[in-house]
C-alpha positions in Angstrom: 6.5 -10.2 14.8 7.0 -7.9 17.7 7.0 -9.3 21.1 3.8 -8.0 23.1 3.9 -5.9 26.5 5.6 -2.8 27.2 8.4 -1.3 24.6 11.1 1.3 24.8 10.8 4.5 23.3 13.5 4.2 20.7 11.5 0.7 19.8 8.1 2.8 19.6 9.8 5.8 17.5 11.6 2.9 15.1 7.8 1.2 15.0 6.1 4.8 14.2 8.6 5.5 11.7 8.1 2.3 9.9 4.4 2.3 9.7 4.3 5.9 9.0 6.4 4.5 6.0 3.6 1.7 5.0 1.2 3.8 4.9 2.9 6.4 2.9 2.8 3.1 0.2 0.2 1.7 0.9 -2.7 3.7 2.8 -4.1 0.8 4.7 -3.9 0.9 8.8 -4.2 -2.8 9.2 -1.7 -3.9 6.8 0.4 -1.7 8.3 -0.3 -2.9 11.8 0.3 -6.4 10.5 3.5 -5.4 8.6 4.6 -3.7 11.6 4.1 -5.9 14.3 1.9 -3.9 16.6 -2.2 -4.1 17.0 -4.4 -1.6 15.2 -5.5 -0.8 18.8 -2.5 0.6 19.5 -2.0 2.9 16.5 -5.6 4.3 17.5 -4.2 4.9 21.3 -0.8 6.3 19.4 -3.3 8.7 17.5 -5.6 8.9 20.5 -2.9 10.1 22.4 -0.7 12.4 20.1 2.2 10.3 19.7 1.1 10.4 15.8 -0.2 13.1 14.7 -3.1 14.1 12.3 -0.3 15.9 9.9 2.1 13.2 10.2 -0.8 10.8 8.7 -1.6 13.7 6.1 2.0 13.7 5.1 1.5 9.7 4.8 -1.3 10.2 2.4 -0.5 12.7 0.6 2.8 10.6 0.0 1.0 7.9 -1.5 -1.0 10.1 -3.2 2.3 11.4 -5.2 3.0 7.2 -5.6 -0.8 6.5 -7.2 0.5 10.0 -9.3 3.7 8.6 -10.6 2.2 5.0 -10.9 -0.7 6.6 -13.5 2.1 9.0 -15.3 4.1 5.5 -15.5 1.5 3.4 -17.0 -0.4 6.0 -18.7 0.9 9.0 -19.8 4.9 7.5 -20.3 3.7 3.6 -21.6 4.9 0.5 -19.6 7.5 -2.0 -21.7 5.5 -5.7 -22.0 7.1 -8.2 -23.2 5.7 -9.6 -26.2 4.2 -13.2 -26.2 2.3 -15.5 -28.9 1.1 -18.8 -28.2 2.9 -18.9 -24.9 5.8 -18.3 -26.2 8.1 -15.0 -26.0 9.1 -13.0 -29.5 12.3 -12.6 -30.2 14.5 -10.6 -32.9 17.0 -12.4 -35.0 19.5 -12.1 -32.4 17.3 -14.1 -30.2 17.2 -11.1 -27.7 13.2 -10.5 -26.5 10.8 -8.4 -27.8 9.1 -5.8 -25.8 6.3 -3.2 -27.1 5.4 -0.4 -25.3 1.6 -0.4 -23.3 0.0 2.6 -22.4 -3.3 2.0 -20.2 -5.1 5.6 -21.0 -8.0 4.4 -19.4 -6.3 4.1 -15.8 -6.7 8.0 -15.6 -10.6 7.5 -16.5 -10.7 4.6 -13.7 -8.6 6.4 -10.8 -9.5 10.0 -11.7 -13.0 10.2 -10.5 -12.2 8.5 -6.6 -8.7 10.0 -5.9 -7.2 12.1 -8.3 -9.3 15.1 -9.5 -7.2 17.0 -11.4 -6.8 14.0 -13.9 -11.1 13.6 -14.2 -12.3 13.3 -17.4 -14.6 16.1 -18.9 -18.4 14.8 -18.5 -19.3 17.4 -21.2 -19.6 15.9 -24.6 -20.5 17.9 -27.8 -22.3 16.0 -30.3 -24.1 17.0 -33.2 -25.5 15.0 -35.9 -27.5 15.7 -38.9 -31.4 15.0 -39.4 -32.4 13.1 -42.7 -33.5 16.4 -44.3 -29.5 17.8 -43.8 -30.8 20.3 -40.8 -27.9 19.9 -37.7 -29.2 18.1 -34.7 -27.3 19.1 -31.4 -29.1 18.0 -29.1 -28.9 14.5 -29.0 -30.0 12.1 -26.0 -27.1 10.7 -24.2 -28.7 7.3 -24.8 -28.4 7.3 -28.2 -24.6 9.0 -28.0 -21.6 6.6 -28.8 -18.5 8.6 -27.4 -15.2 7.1 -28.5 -11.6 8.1 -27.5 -9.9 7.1 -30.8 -6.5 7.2 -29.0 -7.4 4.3 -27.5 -7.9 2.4 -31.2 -5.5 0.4 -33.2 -6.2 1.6 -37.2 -7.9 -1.5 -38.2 -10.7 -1.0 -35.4 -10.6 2.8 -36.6 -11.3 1.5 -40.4 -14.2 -0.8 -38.8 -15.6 2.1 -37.2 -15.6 4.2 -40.3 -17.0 1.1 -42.1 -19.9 1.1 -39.4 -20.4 4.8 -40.1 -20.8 4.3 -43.9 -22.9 1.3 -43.6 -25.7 3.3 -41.2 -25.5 6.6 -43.5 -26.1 4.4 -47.1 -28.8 2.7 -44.9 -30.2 5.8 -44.0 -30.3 7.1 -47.1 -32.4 4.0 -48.5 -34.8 4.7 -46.1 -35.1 8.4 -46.9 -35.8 6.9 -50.2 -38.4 5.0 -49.5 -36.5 1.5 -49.5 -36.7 -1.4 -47.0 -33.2 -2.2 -45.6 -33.0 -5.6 -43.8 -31.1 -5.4 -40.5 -27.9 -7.3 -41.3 
């Protein structure tokens, strides 16, 4: 922690450097005060009075911006290793060396896009169309009745109990066409 009252100019450059810095990683005034030793009142007086300046905070931001960008490409778009554990206890191979398998999190884009990175948003358009009982094509189809799945984001056993689903609701459908009572399972 900084001592308080007056400091010299080399100090106050060294300080504006290193919280200039923070924020660039983190975006947070107040942490940075903290992590920097000085008050948030004096970074507002610092700002008030020019001594940091409106693009020296946008270079800040859009610095962390570029981190929250790599971070997302990291974790989502590249895959993340994770190390791979059962019952507590860490996989090996038959060397004994660990196991890792690589994670992506696509939803991270989907989460983060929409409050600070447009360019990754999602599309809100979806196109559905579905057939009626008679075979006539349905496209317009309320969005409360619309099940929109990302498939990338499905292991092939969940994609076979989808598909399962799917057959299960078109043979009961088709008993009902016919007249049939079909018990809800």
């Amino acid at each position: 922690m900084r001592k308080r009252g007056p400091m010299s100019e080399s100090d106050r450059a060294t300080i504006k450097e290193a919280l200039l810095d923070d924020l660039a990683q983190y975006n947070n005034v107040s942490g940075a005060c903290k992590r920097t030793g000085i008050d948030t009142s004096t970074f507002y007086a610092w700002r008030a009075d020019g001594f940091i300046s409106q693009d020296e905070l946008e270079s800040a931001y859009n610095a962390f911006l570029d981190l929250i960008r790599n971070e997302i490409a990291e974790r989502s778009l590249h895959g993340m290793e994770k190390l791979l554990v059962s019952q507590g206890r860490v996989i090996k191979d038959d060397n004994g060396k660990p196991l890792y398998q690589k994670f992506k999190d696509t939803r991270l884009l989907e989460r983060v896009a929409d409050k600070v990175l447009p360019e990754f948003q999602v599309s809100e358009k979806v196109d559905i169309t579905t057939h009626d009982a008679d075979g006539g094509v349905i496209d317009e189809v309320p969005k409360r009745y619309a099940i929109v799945i990302d498939v990338r984001d499905l292991t092939d056993e969940e994609i076979m109990i989808l598909r399962k689903i799917g057959q299960d609701i078109e043979y009961r459908q088709k008993l009902l066409t016919n007249g049939h009572v079909v018990d809800a399972p």
